[in-house]
C-alpha positions, 0 to 999 in steps of 0.5 A: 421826275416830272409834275405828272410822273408818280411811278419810275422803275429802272433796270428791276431784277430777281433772283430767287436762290443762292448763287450757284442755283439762282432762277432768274424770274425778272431781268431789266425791266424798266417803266414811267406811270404817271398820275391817272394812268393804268399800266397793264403788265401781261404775259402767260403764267410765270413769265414774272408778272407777279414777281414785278408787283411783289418787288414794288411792294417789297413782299419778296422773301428774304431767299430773293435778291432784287437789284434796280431803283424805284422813284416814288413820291418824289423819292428815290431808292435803291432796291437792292439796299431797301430796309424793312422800315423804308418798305412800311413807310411806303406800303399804303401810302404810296403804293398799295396792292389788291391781291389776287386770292381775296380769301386768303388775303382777308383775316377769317378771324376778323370782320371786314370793317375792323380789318380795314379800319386796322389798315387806318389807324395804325397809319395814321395813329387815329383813333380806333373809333374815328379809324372805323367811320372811315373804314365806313366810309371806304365801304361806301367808296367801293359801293358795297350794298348795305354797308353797315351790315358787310363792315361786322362780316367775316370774310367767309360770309361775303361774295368773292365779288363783295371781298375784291372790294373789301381789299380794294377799299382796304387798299386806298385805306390811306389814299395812295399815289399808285395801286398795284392789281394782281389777277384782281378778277381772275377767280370772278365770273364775268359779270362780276369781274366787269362790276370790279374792273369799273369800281377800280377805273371809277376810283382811279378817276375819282381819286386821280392815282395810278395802276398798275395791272397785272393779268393773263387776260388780253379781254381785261388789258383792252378794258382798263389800261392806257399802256401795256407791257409783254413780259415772256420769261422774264423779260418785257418783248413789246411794250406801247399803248393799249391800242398799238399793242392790241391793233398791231403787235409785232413781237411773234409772241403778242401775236401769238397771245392774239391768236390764241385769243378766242374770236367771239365774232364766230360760232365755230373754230379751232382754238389756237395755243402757243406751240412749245413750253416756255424755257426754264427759269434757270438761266440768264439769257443772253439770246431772245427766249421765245426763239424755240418756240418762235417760227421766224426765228433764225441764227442772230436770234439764237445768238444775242438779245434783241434790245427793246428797241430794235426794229428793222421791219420796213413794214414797221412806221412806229414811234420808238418813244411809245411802241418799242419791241425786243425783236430781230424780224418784227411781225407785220399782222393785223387783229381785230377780234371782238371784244380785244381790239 
């Protein structure tokens, strides 16, 4: 690992089930953060985003298998042999989550102050009250209006935009290197997602860790992310910085998660949808899975998955170290939508 590398995932796999009905839901997935970046993984709904942020957290049930290494503050490990005593040491010290579903994250029965302080104490085997002071802290940290006052509340009596910051504080309880975001903003409305967004870059800046962003929403990618992984069924199909990805993608999938991008620079239009449905999750693909739903797609690709690397567009000048596509015949098109690129 390198001074500036905190994050390494090689060849991340997972399979929910036995073995004769396992459902593959992530297969190779591999990527490098580094100390400030922000990583965003996008994708439509059950293309195993969530999947990948519960691996890194160890939070999959025990119905599932996971195979690939991690490289975590300076260590390595072996995914598939992973122990519950191994997965509590990391969690909140080296890497830590914000969930989607504050509500059902937070404890109703307990006040938000004491169930941050509970994630620094039993750590850091501090004392209750020092634990408390610095949950205090944390609630100033995250800008929470009136902070003595939020830290006796229950969650139910705080705003859902108050409790996404409540989980965020509770998350950089015990300083992380890297900070996992799942759907961080999805129930929020939009002035409020902004708010939570600039509280996580403000942090991630001040603090100098790492994230890891997972959403459905190419507006929120464009916002708060250097890098960017496009993950359909499983698998990642483009991967390159924000701005490759956003100013031209060359998967026929990006492209279509483009396209159905609403274009806020006019007051009429057809709103464009993916055609087709996404494959089962039943299967190990050996073709490219967005070939039926794919209008370039010809014989080859029903015939073997394209590597990550591949790229025999002549269009295509891109540098195979930063901007990689899993793809047969890339697609060579420009979007430049309000508000995404």
């Amino acid at each position: 690992m390198t001074d500036k590398e905190v994050l390494r995932v090689e060849n991340l796999s997972v399979t929910y089930g036995k073995k004769r009905r396992r459902t593959y839901a992530v297969q190779d997935v591999s990527f490098v953060l580094n100390s400030g970046e922000t990583l965003g993984i996008v994708g439509e709904s059950g293309c195993g985003k969530t999947t990948v942020a519960m691996s890194l957290m160890g939070l999959l049930d025990s119905n599932t298998h996971v195979k690939g290494t991690l490289h975590i503050a300076g260590e390595h490990y072996d995914l598939s042999k992973m122990s519950y005593k191994k997965w509590r040491a990391l969690r909140g010290d080296a890497i830590s989550m914000v969930f989607q579903d504050s509500l059902a994250s937070l404890n109703p029965l307990k006040r938000v102050g004491e169930q941050i302080a509970e994630a620094i104490y039993i750590k850091k085997k501090m004392s209750k009250k020092a634990a408390r002071a610095q949950a205090l802290e944390l609630l100033r940290l995250v800008e929470i209006p009136e902070p003595e006052a939020r830290f006796r509340q229950y969650p139910h009596e705080c705003s859902g935009g108050m409790r996404q910051r409540v989980m965020i504080a509770m998350a950089l309880a015990n300083n992380p290197a890297v900070l996992v975001c799942d759907e961080p903003t999805t129930a929020l409305d939009v002035t409020v997602q902004a708010q939570v967004l600039e509280t996580i870059k403000r942090l991630q800046d001040t603090l100098g860790m790492a994230v890891v962003l997972v959403t459905h929403d190419l507006g929120v990618i464009n916002a708060v992310t250097d890098n960017v992984q496009v993950m359909y069924a499983g698998k990642l199909v483009e991967t390159g910085t924000t701005s490759e990805i956003l100013d031209q993608p060359y998967h026929p999938y990006t492209n279509a998660l483009m396209e159905a991008m609403p274009d806020l620079g006019t007051q009429r239009g057809v709103l464009h949808s993916i055609p087709g449905v996404p494959p089962t999750l039943g299967q190990e693909f050996d073709w490219c899975p967005f070939v039926a739903r794919c209008t370039y797609a010809t014989k080859e690709c029903d015939e073997a998955m394209p590597s990550l690397d591949t790229l025999r567009s002549k269009e295509a000048s891109l540098n195979p170290d930063e901007h990689k596509v899993a793809c047969y015949h890339p697609v060579v098109l420009s979007h430049k939508k309000e508000g995404v690129s």
